[in-house]
C-alpha positions in Angstrom: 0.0 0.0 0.0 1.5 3.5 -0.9 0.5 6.4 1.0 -0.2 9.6 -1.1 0.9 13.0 0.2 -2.9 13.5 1.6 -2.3 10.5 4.3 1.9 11.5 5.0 -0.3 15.2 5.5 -3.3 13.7 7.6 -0.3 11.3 9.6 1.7 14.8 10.3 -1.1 16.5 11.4 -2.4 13.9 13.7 1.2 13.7 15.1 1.6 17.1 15.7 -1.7 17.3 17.7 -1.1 14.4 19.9 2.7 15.7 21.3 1.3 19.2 21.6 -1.4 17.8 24.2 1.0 15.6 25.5 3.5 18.3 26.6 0.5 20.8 26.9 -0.5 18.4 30.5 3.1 17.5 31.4 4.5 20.9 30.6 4.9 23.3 34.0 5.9 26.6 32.7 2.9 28.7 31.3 4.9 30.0 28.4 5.1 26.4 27.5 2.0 25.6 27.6 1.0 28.1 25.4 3.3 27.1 22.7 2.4 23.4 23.3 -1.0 25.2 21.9 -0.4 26.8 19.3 1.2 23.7 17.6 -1.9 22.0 18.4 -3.9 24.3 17.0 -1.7 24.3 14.1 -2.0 20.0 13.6 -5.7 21.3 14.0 -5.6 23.8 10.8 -3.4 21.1 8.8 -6.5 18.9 9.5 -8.7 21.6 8.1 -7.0 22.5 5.2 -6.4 18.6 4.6 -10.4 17.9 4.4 -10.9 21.3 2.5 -8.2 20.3 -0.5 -9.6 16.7 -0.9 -13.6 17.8 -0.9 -15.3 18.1 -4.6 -14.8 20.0 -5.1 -12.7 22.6 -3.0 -14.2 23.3 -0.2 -14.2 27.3 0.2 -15.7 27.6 3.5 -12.8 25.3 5.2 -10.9 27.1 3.6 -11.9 30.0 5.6 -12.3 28.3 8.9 -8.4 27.9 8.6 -7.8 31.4 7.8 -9.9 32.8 10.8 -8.7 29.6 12.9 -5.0 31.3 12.1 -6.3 34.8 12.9 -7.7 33.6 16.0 -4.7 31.6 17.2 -2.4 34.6 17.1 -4.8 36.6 18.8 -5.7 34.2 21.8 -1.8 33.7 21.9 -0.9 37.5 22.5 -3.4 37.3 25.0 -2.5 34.0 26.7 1.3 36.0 27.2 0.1 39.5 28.7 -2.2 37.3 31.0 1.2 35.4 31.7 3.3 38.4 32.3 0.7 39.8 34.6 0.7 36.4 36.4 3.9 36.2 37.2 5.1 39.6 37.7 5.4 40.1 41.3 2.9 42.7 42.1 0.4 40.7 40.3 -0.4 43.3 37.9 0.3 46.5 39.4 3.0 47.4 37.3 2.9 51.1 37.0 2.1 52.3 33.3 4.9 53.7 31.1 3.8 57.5 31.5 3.5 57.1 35.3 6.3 58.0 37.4 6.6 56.3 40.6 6.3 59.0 43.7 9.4 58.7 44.8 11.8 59.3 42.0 13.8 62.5 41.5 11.6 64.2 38.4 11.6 68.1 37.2 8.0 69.2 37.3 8.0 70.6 33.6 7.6 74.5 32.4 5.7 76.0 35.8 2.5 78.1 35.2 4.2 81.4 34.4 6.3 80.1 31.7 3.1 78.7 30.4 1.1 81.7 30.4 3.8 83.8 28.5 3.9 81.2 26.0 0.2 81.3 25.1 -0.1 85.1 25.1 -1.3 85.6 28.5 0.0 87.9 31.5 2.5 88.0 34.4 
């Protein structure tokens, strides 16, 4: 029996799905885990794309489940890592933004009102 490049695709696929849930329950670190699943979500999409190319003919519409399955993957990922960076940071997500300054550094205040004023046309 020869396989075709359909069944070395489907095999592949399959493969890559079952070691991404494999090391997606045996993995510890989060950032791990989400990389364990994202290649499980990509075995997933070769699955998709697999069933779409061997329909009669083509089917379109699995065609774009695996585009927005991709679009959605990317997104839930850069998600899953700000959740995981506010997990482990160690106020647990009270990092102060990038335009807040803590209150006890050494900061210069800026222009004070006067030098303001003059600027805009007003008086002493």
């Amino acid at each position: 029996m020869k396989m075709t490049r359909g069944d070395v695709f489907g095999l592949l696929a399959a493969g890559l799905v079952v070691l991404a849930v494999v090391r997606l329950l045996t993995a510890g670190d989060l950032v791990r885990r989400v990389i364990a699943l994202n290649i499980a979500s990509g075995g997933v999409l070769m699955v998709l794309v697999l069933v779409a190319a061997h329909s009669e003919p083509p089917d379109s519409v699995l065609h774009a489940l695996a585009l927005t399955g991709i679009v959605i993957t990317v997104s839930v990922t850069g998600l899953a890592l700000v959740l995981i960076r506010r997990i482990e940071s160690p106020e647990h997500g009270e990092q102060p933004h990038d335009d807040e300054v803590p209150p006890d550094a050494d900061h210069d205040d800026g222009p004070h009102d006067e030098h303001i004023q003059g600027a805009h046309g007003g008086g002493p």
